[in-house]
Structures are given as C-alpha cells and as structure tokens.
N, C-alpha and C positions, 0 to 999 in steps of 0.2 A: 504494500500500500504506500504512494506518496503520501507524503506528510504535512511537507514541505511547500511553502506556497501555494496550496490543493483546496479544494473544497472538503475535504478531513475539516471531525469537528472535537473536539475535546472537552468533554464536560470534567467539571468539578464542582462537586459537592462541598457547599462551605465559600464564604468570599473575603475570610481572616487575613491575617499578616502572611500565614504559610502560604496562603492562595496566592498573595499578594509577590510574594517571592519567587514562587512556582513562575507566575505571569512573566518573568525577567526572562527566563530561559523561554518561554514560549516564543516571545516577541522577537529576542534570538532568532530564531529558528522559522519565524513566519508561519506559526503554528495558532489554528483558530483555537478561540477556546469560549467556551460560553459558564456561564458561574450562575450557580443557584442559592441563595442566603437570603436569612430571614430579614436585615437589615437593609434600611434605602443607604444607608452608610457604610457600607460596607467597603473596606479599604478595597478588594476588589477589584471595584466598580469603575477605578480608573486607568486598568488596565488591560479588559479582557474585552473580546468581541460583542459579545452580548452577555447582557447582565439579566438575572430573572429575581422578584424577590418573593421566596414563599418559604414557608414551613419546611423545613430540614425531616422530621418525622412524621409528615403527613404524607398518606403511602400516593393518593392521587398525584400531587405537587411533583413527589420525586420519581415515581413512575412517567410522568407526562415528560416532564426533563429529559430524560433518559433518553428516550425513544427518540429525540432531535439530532441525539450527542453519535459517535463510532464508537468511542471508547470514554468509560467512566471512572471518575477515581474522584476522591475526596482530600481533604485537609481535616476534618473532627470526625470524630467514631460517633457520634449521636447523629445515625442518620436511619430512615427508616428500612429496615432490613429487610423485610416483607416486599417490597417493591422494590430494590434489588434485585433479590432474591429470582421474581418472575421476571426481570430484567434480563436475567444471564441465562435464565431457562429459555428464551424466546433468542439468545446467540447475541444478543448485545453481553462486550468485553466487558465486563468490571473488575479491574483492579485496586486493591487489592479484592480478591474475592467475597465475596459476603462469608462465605465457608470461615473463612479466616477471620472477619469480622465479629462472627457468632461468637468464637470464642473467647475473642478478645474483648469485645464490646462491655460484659461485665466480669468485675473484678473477681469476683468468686468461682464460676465455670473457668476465667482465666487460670486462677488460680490450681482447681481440681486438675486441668489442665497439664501443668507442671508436675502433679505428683503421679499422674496416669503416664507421664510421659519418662518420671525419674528424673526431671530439671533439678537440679537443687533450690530450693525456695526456704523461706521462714516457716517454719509450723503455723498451723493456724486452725481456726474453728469459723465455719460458716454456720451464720445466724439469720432469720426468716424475716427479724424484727426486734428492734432498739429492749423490747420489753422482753424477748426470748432472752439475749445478751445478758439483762441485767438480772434476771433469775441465773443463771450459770455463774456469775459476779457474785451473789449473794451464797450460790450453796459452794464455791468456789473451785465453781471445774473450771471457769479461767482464773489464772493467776496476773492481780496489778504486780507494775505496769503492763500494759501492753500498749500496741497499736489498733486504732481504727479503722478501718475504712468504709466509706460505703459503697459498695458492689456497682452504683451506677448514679452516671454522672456528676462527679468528681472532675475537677479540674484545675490548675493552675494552685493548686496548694489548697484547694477546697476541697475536702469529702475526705480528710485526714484528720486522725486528731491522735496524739498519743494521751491517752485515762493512766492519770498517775495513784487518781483517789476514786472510789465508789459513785462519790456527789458530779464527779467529770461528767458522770454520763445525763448526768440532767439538763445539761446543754447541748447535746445532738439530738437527731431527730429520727425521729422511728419511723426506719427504713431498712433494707434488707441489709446487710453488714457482715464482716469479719474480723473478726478477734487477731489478730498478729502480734506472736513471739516476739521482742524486744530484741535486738541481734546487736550485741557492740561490736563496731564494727572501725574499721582505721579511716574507707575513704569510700563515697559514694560513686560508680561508675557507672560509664554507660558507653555501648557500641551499635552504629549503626551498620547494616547490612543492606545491599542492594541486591535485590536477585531478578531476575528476566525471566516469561514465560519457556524460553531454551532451554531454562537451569543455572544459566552462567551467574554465577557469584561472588560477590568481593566484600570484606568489611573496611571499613575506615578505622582509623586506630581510635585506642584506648583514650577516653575522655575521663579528666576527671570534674566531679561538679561542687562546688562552695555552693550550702545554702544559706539563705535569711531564714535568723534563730524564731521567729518571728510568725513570716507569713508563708513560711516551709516551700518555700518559691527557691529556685536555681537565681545565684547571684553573679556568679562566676563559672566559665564551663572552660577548662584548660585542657589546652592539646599541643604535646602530648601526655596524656596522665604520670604524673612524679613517682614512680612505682617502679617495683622491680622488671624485668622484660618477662623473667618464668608467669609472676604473675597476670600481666598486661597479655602473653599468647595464651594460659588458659580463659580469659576472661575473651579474647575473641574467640576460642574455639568451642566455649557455651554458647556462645551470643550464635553462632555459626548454624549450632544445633538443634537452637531453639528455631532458630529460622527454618530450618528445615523438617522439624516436627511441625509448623505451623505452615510449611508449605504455600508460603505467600511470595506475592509479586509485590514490585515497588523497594519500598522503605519499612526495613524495620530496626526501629530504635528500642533495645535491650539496656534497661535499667537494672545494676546490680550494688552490691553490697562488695565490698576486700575484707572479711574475718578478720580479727586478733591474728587468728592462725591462717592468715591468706586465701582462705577458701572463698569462692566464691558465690553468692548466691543471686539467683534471678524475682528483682522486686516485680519490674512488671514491663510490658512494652505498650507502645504505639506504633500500628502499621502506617505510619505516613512521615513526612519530613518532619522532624522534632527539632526543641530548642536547643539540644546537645548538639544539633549539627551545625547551628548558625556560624560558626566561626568559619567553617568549608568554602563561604562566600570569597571570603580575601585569601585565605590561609591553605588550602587545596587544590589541586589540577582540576578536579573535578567538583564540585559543590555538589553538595545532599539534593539543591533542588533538579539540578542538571541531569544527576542520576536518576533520582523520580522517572523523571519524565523518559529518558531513557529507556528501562527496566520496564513499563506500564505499555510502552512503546515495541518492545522488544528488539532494542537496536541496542550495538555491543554497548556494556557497561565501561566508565570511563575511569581515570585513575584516580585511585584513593586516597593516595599517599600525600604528605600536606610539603609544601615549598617551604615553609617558613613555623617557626611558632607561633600558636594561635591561640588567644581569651577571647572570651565574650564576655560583656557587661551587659547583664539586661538596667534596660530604664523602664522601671515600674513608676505609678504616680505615688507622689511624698503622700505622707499621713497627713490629714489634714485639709489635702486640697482637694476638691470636687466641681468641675465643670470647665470650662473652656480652657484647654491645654497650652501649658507655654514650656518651651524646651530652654530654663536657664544658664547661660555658660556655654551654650553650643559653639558660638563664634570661639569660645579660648579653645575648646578640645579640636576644632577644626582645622589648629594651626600647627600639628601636632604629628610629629612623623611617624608612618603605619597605625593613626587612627580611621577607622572609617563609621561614622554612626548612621543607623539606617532608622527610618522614622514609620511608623506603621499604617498614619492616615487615621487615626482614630482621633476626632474632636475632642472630645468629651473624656478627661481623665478622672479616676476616684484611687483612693489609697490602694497601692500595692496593683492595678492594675498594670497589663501587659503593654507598654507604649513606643515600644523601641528595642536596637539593643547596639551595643559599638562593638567591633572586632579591634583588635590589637593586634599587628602580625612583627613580629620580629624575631630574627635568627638567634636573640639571647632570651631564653623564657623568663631568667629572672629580672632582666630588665621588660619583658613583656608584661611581667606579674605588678612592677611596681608602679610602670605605667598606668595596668587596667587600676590599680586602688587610687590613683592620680584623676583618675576619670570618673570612680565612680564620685570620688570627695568632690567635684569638681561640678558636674553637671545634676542638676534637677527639674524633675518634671512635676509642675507647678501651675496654678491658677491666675 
C-alpha cells in the first residue's frame, strides 16, 4: 500500500499531546490522518487532516470513525472496545489490537495477566469493591502498607494511592481495585519496545524515571538509566517478553521496578507512545513516535539507539494556578544549549496537570542531569 502522499487514511483515537506528537512524523511523511477526541481543544486539532469531536467510548462515534480511516491506532487505552473489536472482525487494521487492548485496558486482568504468563510482578489481591478491600483490611488478609490501584481509569498519577493506615481508605472511592505488595525497590524503570505486524523487533534502552513525592507523576525520565549493564539487558529482555506474551503491534512501554536484590519486576505497560519515551525526540535516531507509526505501518522499524544523552522534564501546572496558561522563564531556558521545550497546546492549566515537557541532550549525562534540575528550578507553568 502507498502511504505516502496517497489517499491512505490514518485514524487515531484520542487528539492529546501523544497524538499531537505522532502528527510531526505524519506531516513528515505526507501521511493523512484524521483524529477522533472528545474535546473542540484538543491539541490535535492543529495538526491532523481532519478533526472529528465525539465520545472516545461510545461504540457508535468510534465505530462510524473507523470505517473512514485504512488503519487505526490510538494514543489513550479508554477507548471503546466493542467497536473495535467489530472493526477488525469486518478486516479494518487496528493496531494495536483490541486483543491486546482487553488485556491491558484494566489493571487487574493486566495484572492476572503477568502471573498466567510467569512475568515477575508485585503480589497482589484483586478486589470487586472499595468495601470488599476494606473487610480483608479489617480481618487482615491484607497487610498495611500496601499499594492501590484502581483497575480502571487511572491516569497521570490518578487511581494510585499507597494506604499507610486503615482511615486511608476512607478517601478512595469504591471501585473495582487491587491491593499491591509494597516492593522497596533502588530505581523505577521502564522500556519501550517497537514490534511490526512481520514480527520485526527492537527495544530502546533502559530509562530510568524520578518521581514527584507528591503527585506520583514522572518528573525526570533519564536515558540512559544509571544502573549496572547485567541489570539494564535483563530489564530489556523482560520488557522483550512481555511484549511478546502480549503479542502487540506498535509501542509498548514496560514499567518496572530494580529490587534491593536487582530483580526485576513488571509494574505495568501502555500499548502506545509513552512519556518514558519523550526524550527519543532530540536524543535518538529514531523517536518513539516515528517508530509508532512505523510498526502500525509495517514498514522496517528504525534505530533505537540514542546519539546523545537524554532527560526529560515534564512541565506540569504549579499548585495553585488554574486557568489560562503562561509558560514563565521560557525565553531564559531557550537560550540554553541542547535544551529543546515542546508545548502541548493545552489552554487551560490546573495543579500538576500534563502541559509540556523539555528534553536535554548532551554527551555528558551528569552535566545533562544538572542542566535538567536548572530547568526544572527555572521555568513554571502558571496563571
């Protein structure tokens, strides 16, 4: 199939930052692409052929979508399954698959997932409801602390909570959830994996990620992770694995744990371009979003290996500020060699919202590393 300056059409589900990224490498390539999102704001919307705005889980909206598009793929897993689903059964492409979707989509079948498959993952207990949980709490088949989650949608450091005390749980909301084992752990990682419907596969190296203590959001994503190399090639060769138990196209981004004792365990993934890969942009031959489209494409996948050292800084919105976004200090960081800051098109900022993020590429990571805390001190996103 041409692709390439053709009447080919490319749908995407979702019209976010990731979409909005994706769109670079599309326009590259003079590739149509039409975007489906519930928002008239949607960053988007200023870069894709046609724009449609409707319900992400409403099986009509995204069925009707579909049927426009040759090949469909997404940027957020809350999309509706069921029409999909008859989408691929009627020979329209979707990548990643729904199949692979199912699994993923909630955190708990994810999870069962992992131990049917023998991933290494955290112990845990799957709960029906907030009020099942807290009877288990009380006669104490779980043991505080633990972690929370809830099985479905969750996002951006929402739908986590670690329950230090009993009373914890009287501020979550009763919803389907799992209990997770506490794991102290040295360093949070993660690896991204590109696979094509051929089979062909490559991962990108070992990222490691700094969070905020806070809003349990990724602050800092370094590449390449400060770790030893034994452990950095078993952590791709899980990540490897996983991908290939879950037998997906596209992007998958493998969240992990580094043990006390080095082991590694699998927290959770995202089948689509992830915020572990943003630094790919400046700092890789290939970027996460290039490969995407790539992989989804089934044209050869491209090289993964990064030129340079590479952070990310996300710019969330400051505490405090809610409503018409101002990016302060941008002009100082701009003046700034191997800074590059990318803006996400979103008007409207609130505390700890996703509004941005800067790459830092330089061939000295520890000067990479003091640069990115130079950036983060430096710039705010503000009212």
């Amino acid at each position: 199939m041409n692709y390439f300056s053709s009447d080919f059409k490319l749908g995407i589900l979702g019209g976010g930052q990731l979409g909005k990224m994706l769109l670079f490498d599309t326009r590259k390539f003079d590739i149509q692409t039409y975007v489906l999102d519930p928002s008239d704001e949607a960053p988007c919307k200023i870069a894709c052929n046609q724009f449609f705005k409707g319900d992400l889980m409403d099986f009509d909206t995204v069925y009707n979508f579909g049927k426009q598009v040759d090949v469909l793929t997404f940027e957020i897993e809350l999309v509706n399954l069921e029409a999909l689903e008859k989408l691929e059964n009627e020979g329209k492409k979707v990548y990643p698959s729904p199949k692979t979707l199912r699994l993923i989509q909630n955190k708990g079948v994810q999870k069962d997932f992992y131990t049917k498959h023998n991933i290494p993952t955290a112990p845990y207990t799957r709960f029906e409801n907030l009020d099942a949980l807290q009877l288990a709490v009380t006669s104490s088949e779980v043991e505080l602390p633990f972690v929370w989650k809830c099985t479905e949608f969750g996002y951006d450091g929402n739908g986590v909570k670690v329950v230090r005390k009993a009373s914890d749980l009287d501020l979550l909301p009763n919803v389907e959830c799992i209990a997770e084992t506490m794991i102290p752990f040295k360093n949070e990682l993660a690896v991204i994996v590109c696979r094509n419907p051929s089979g062909e596969i490559k991962t990108y190296p070992v990222v490691e990620m700094e969070f905020h203590p806070e809003a349990n959001q990724v602050e800092y994503v370094i590449c390449p992770a400060r770790i030893d190399e034994k452990v950095a090639e078993k952590a791709r060769a899980i990540a490897l694995n996983v991908s290939q138990q879950f037998n997906h196209v596209g992007l998958l981004a493998v969240e992990m744990f580094q043990t006390e004792d080095d082991d590694i365990l699998v927290n959770e993934v995202a089948p689509r371009p992830h915020n572990s890969g943003h630094y790919s942009i400046e700092a890789s031959y290939t970027s996460q979003f290039e490969n995407h489209l790539r992989a989804i494409l089934d044209l050869p996948l491209g090289n993964t290996d990064s030129k340079v050292a590479g952070i990310m800084v996300n710019l969330v919105g400051a505490e405090g500020h809610s409503g018409d976004v101002v990016y302060e200090n941008i002009e100082t960081i701009l003046g700034w060699n191997g800074v590059t800051p990318h803006i996400y098109g979103k008007k409207q900022t609130r505390p700890f919202r996703k509004m941005g993020h800067v790459t830092i590429a330089n061939e000295n990571m520890a000067e990479a590393r003091r640069i990115a805390e130079e950036v983060k001190n430096t710039i705010r996103v503000i009212t």
